[in-house]
N, C-alpha and C positions, 0 to 999 in steps of 0.2 A: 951824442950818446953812443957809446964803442960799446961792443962786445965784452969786451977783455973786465970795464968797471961792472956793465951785468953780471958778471960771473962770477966776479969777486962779491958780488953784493950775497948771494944765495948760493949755497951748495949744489951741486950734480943732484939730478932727480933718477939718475940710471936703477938706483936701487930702489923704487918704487915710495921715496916718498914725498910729501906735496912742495909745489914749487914754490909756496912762499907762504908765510907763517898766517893762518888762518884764522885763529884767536877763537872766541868761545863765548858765552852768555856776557861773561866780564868785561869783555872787552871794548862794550859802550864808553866803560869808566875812564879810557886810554885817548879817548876821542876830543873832541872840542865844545861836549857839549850841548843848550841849546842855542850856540853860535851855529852851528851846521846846517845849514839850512835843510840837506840833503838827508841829517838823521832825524833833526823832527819829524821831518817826510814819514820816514819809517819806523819812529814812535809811534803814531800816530794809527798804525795798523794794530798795536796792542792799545792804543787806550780806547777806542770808539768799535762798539758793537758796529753799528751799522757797515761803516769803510769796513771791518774786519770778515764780515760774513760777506758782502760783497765782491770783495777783491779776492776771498779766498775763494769763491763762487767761480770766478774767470779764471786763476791759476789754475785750480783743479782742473778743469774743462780744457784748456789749452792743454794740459801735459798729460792728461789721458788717451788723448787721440792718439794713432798708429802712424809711427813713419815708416815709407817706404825708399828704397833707392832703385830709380830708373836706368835704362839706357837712354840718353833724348833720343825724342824720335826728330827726324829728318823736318825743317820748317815747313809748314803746312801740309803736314800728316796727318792732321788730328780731323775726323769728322762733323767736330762740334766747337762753336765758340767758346765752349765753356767748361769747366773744370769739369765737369760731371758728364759729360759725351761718354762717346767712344775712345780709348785710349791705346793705338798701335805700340806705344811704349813696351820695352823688353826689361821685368824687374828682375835684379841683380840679387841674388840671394848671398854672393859672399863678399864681403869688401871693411876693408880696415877699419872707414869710417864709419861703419854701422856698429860693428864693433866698440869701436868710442864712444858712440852715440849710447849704446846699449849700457855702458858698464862706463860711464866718464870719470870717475875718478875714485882708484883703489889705494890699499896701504899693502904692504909685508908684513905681517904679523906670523913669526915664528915660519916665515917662507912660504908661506900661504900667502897670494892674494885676496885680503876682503875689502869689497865693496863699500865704499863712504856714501857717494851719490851713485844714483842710478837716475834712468833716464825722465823716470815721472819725476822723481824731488829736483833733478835739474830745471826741468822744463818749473816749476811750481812756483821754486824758490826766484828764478829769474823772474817771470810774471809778477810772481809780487813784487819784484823791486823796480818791474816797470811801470805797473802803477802807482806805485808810490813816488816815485825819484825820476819816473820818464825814461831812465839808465837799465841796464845791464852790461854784467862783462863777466867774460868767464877769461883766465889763465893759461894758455895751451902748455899740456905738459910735454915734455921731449926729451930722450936721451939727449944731451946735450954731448958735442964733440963726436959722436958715433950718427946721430940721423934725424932729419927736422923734421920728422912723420911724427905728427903728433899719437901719444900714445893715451893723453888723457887730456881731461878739460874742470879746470875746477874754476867752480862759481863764488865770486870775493863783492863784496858789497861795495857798491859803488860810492859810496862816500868817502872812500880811501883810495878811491882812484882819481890821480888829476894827469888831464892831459898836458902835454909841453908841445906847444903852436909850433912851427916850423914855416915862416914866411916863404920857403920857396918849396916846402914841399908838402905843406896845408899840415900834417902830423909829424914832429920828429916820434912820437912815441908816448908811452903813461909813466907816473910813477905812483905806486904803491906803497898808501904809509901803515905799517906796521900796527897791531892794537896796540903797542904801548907807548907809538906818539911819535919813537925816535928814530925810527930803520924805516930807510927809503929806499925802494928798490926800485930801478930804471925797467922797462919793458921797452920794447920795440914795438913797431905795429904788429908787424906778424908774431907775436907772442901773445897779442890781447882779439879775442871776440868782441862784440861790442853791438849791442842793439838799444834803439831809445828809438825815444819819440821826440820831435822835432823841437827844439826851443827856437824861435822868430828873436829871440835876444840873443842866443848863444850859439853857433852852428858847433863848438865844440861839448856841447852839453846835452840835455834832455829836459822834457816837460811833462810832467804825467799830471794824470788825471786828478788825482788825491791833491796835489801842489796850488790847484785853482781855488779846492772848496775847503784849503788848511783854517782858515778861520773860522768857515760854519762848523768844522770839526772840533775848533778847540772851544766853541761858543755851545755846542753841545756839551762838553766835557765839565764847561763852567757850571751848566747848566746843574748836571747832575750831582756833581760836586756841594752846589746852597742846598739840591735838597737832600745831600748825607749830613751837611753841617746844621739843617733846620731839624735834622730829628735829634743828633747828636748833643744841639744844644739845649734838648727839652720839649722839642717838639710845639715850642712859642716863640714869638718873636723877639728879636733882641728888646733890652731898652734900657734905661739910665736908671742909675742909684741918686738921688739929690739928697744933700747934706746942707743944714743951713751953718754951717762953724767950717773953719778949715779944723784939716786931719791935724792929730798929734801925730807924736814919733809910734809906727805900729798900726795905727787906727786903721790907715789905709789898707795895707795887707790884712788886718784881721779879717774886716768888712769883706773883702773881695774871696777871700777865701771859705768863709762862713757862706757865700752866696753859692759858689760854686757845690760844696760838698752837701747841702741843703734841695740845690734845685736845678743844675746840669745833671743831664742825660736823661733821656727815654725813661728809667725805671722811676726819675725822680717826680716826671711831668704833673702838672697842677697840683700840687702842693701848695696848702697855704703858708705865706709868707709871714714870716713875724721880724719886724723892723724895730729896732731901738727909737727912741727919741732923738728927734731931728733928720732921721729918714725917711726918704718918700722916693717910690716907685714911680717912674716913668715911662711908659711903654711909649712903643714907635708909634708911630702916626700911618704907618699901612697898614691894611686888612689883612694883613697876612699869605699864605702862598694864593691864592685865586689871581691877585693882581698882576702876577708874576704870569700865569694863564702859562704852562710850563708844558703840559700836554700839546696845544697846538705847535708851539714855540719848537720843542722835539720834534714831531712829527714831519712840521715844514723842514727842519732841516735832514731829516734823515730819508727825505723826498730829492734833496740837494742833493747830497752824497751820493744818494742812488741813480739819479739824472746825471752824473759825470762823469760816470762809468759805464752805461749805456744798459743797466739791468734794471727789467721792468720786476715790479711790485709780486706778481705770482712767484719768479725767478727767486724770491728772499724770502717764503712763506706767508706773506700780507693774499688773503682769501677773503677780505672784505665786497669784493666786486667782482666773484673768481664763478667761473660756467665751465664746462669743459671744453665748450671753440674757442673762448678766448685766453683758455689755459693753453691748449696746442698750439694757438698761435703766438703767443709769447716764448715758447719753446724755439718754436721756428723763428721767430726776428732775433732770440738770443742768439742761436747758432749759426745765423746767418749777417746779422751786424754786429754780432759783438765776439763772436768765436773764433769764426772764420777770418776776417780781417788780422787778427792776431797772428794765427797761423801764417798766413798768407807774408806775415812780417819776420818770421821765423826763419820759412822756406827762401827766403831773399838773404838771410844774414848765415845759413847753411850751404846756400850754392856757391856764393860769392866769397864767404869768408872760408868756412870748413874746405870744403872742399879744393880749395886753390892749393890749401896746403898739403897736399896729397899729390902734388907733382903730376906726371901725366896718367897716373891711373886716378886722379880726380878730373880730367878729361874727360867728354862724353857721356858723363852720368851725373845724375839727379835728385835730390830728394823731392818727396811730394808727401803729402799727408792723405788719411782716409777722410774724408769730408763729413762735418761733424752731424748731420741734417740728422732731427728727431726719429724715431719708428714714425710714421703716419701709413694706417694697411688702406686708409680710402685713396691715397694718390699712390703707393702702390698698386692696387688696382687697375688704377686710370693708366697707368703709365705702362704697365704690361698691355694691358685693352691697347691702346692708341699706338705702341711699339709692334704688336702684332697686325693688328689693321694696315701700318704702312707698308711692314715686311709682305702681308697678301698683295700689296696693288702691285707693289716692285718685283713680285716673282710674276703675278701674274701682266707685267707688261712684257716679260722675259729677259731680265737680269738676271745672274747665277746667285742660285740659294745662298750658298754660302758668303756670296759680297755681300748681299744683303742682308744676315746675319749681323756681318762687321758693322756693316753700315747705321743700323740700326740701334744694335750694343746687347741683342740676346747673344745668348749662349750658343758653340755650334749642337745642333739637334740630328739626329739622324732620320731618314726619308723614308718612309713604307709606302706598300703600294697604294696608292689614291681611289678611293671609291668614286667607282663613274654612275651616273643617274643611267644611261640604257644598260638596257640586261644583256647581260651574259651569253654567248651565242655557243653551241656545244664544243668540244675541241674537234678540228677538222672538219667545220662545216661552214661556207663559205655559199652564201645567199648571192642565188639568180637574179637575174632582171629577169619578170614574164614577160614571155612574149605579144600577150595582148593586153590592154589596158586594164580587162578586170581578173587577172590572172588565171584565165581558164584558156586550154588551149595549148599549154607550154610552158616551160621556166617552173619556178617554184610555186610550188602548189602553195592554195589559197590558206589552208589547215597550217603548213611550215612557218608561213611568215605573220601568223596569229600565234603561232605557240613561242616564236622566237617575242615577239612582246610581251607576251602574257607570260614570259620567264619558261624556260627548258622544263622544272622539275615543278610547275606551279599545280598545286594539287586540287585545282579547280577544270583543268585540262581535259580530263577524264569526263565529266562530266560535260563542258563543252565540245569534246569530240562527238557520245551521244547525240547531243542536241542538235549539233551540226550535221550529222547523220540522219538522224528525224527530219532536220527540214528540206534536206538534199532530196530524200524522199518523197517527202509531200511535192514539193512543187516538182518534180520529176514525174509525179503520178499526173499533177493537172494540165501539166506542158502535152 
C-alpha cells in the first residue's frame, strides 16, 4: 500500500472537508445486506427496545464524562494504588490534541468552520458500534502534504472497514468501502484509530456484546412480529377453508378474497361467517396465544440482552424489586463494572494511539478521564471523617501539614493559632518557683498562681480574693 495510490484514491482535506465519503441514512441500501454480519450487528440496535435503551444507557455514560490531559507524573509518584488517590499530575490546559478531542470533525461552510461531531456524539456513536460490532474506528484527518498533525477525527462504521494482514508486519493498513459499494479507499495504520473488543477467532476483528445474544435478539423480534400479525389478522387464529368439489376457473380467488374483505383485521374481528355450500371452517388446533406464553418468553429474553451488557434491571427502569440501597448500589456496580472499564479502554487507545501522533509534544502527557462514581453524601462523609482523622495522627506524629495534606488528598488549608487547654498567663508575667513547698515564704504568692488557673480576667476572682482574705484572717486570729 504507497502513499502516491492513497492519494489518488481521495482528495486533499487542507480545505476542511471530510477525508472520505461518509454517506447517510441511505447508505445501508449500498451495503451487502443481511450477508454482513457486522450490519445485522447494527440493525439490531433499531429493531429491539431492550439492546436499544441499553446500549444507548452505556454510550451516553461513556461519552458524558470529562477528559482531561496530564503531564505524567514521574513512576511512583502517585500516593495511592488507585485511580482515585492523590494525584501529583500537572493538567495541561493547552494542547492540540484536546483541541481535536473537543471539536473532531468540522466542515467550511461559507468559510466558517461548523461543527459535524463533537466530543459527546464522538465518544456515543463509537460506543454504540462497540457494542454492537466489538469495533470502532475513527479516520484521522490531516492536511495532507503540509503536516501529519492530525487536525480532525471522523468516526466511519465499521462494517466498511476491512483490515489487510501483513505477514511481516501484523497490519499493512484498512480499506474503506464507499456507501455505494464501489470506491475503495486504502488507509495506512496511522490514518485509522481503532478500538474493539477482543475476538478469540479473529485477532484482526472485534466481538461485542450484542454479537453473542443476536438470536435472543432476533427471537424477540419474532416474537413481536405473530403478535402484530395475530391482531392484524383478526385477532383469531389462522385455520382452513375445506371444500368438498375442486375449485372452477375463479372460484379459488373469489373464495379467498370474499374471506379476507369479510373477516381480516382488528375492525372486522368475530364476525359471523356465512359459507356457501360445500364450505367448512376449520380452525387450528391450538388455544391460541396463551400457549405461546409470550410474556415470560419476552421477558426471559430481555433479561438476556440485559445480562450481556452488564446493566442491571434499576439501570433500564424495571422498579419491580427496587428500595433505595439497592437503587444506589446498582448505580455504583454500573459505574464501576460497566462505565469505568469502558473508559479505562478509551484512555489506552488515546495514549497510545492519539497521542503518538502528535510527534514530541504527544511526549510526556496524558489523557485521564474524571471518574464516573455516583453522588453518595454517606461515603462522602466517611471519607472526609477518616481523611481528616489520618491527617491529625500524621501532624500530630510531626510530619509537615502540608505533606500531609498531599498525602492524604485534602485540599491545602490555611493554619490559625491552635487553642491550648491551660489559660492564658498575662503579657509579661513570667511564674516563680516558691521558695518553700507551700508557697509562703517567697517566690510567687499563693493568690498569683490560683489566679493564673482560674484564668487572668475570671470574674469569679474577686470574689475568691475576699474569701481568701476572710480565711487568711480567721486562722491568723487562732494561730
Amino acid at each position: 500500500m504507497r502513499s502516491g495510490l492513497r492519494r489518488a484514491a481521495r482528495p486533499s482535506n487542507a480545505g476542511g472537508r471530510r477525508p472520505v465519503r461518509i454517506g447517510g441514512a441511505s447508505s445501508m441500501a449500498g451495503m451487502a445486506g443481511g450477508g454482513n454480519a457486522d450490519l445485522a450487528r447494527l440493525r439490531a440496535y433499531n429493531t429491539n427496545g431492550t439492546n436499544h435503551s441499553n446500549v444507548a444507557l452505556i454510550a451516553s455514560s461513556v461519552a458524558s464524562q470529562d477528559w482531561r490531559l496530564y503531564r505524567s507524573a514521574p513512576q511512583g509518584a502517585r500516593y495511592s494504588t488507585s485511580d482515585q488517590g492523590s494525584d501529583p499530575r500537572k493538567q495541561v490546559f493547552t494542547h492540540a490534541a484536546l483541541n481535536v478531542l473537543e471539536s473532531p470533525a468540522s466542515i467550511l461552510v461559507d468559510g466558517v468552520r461548523w461543527p459535524v461531531w463533537d466530543r459527546f456524539g464522538l465518544f456515543e456513536i463509537s460506543q454504540i458500534w462497540l457494542e454492537q460490532t466489538g469495533k470502532s474506528f475513527w479516520i484521522v484527518d490531516t492536511a495532507e502534504g503540509r503536516s501529519p498533525v492530525p487536525l480532525g477525527l471522523w468516526p466511519v462504521r465499521p462494517d466498511r472497514m476491512t483490515p489487510v494482514p501483513d505477514p511481516d508486519s501484523y497490519l499493512a493498513g484498512w480499506v474503506y468501502t464507499a456507501p455505494d459499494g464501489r470506491e475503495r479507499i486504502p488507509l495506512l495504520p496511522t490514518e485509522v484509530i481503532w478500538n474493539r473488543y477482543p475476538d478469540p477467532e479473529d485477532v484482526y476483528g472485534g466481538s461485542g456484546p450484542i454479537g453473542a445474544v443476536l438470536n435472543d435478539i432476533e427471537a424477540a423480534d419474532f416474537a413481536g412480529q405473530y403478535n402484530r400479525n395475530y391482531f392484524i389478522s383478526g385477532a383469531e387464529p389462522g385455520g382452513v377453508l375445506q371444500v368438498d368439489h375442486e375449485f372452477e376457473d375463479g372460484e379459488y380467488d373469489d373464495l379467498v378474497n370474499s374471506w379476507r374483505e369479510t373477516h381480516r383485521g382488528v375492525a372486522r374481528a368475530h364476525r359471523i361467517a356465512v359459507l356457501e355450500m360445500g364450505v367448512t371452517y376449520v380452525p387450528n388446533t391450538h388455544s391460541n396465544m396463551r400457549d405461546m406464553d409470550f410474556a415470560n418468553l419476552r421477558t426471559m429474553m430481555r433479561d438476556t440482552i440485559r445480562e450481556s451488557v452488564g446493566v442491571g434491571k434499576t439501570m433500564t427502569g424495571v422498579s419491580d424489586d427496587v428500595n433505595r440501597a439497592n437503587a444506589q448500589t446498582s448505580q455504583e456496580v454500573f459505574a464501576a463494572w460497566t462505565v469505568d472499564p469502558r473508559l479505562r479502554r478509551w484512555r489506552n487507545v488515546l495514549n497510545t494511539q492519539l497521542l503518538r501522533l502528535y510527534g514530541g509534544t504527544g511526549t510526556g502527557v496524558e489523557f485521564d478521564y474524571i471518574y464516573p462514581m455516583p453522588t453518595n453524601r454517606e461515603e462522602d462523609n466517611l471519607e472526609l471523617t477518616t481523611k481528616s482523622q489520618a491527617a491529625l495522627t500524621l501532624v500530630n506524629a510531626g510530619y509537615d501539614p502540608a505533606d500531609v495534606l498531599v498525602t492524604v488528598g485534602l485540599p491545602k488549608m490555611g493554619v490559625v493559632e491552635r487553642a491550648s487547654q491551660a489559660p492564658a498567663l498575662p503579657p509579661g508575667w513570667v511564674p516563680e518557683a516558691p521558695a518553700g513547698g507551700d508557697g509562703a515564704g517567697g517566690g510567687v504568692p499563693v493568690d498569683a498562681l490560683l489566679r493564673a488557673a482560674a484564668g487572668w480576667n475570671s470574674p469569679a476572682w474577686d470574689e475568691l480574693s475576699r474569701r481568701s482574705a476572710a480565711w487568711n484572717s480567721l486562722t491568723g486570729a487562732r494561730s
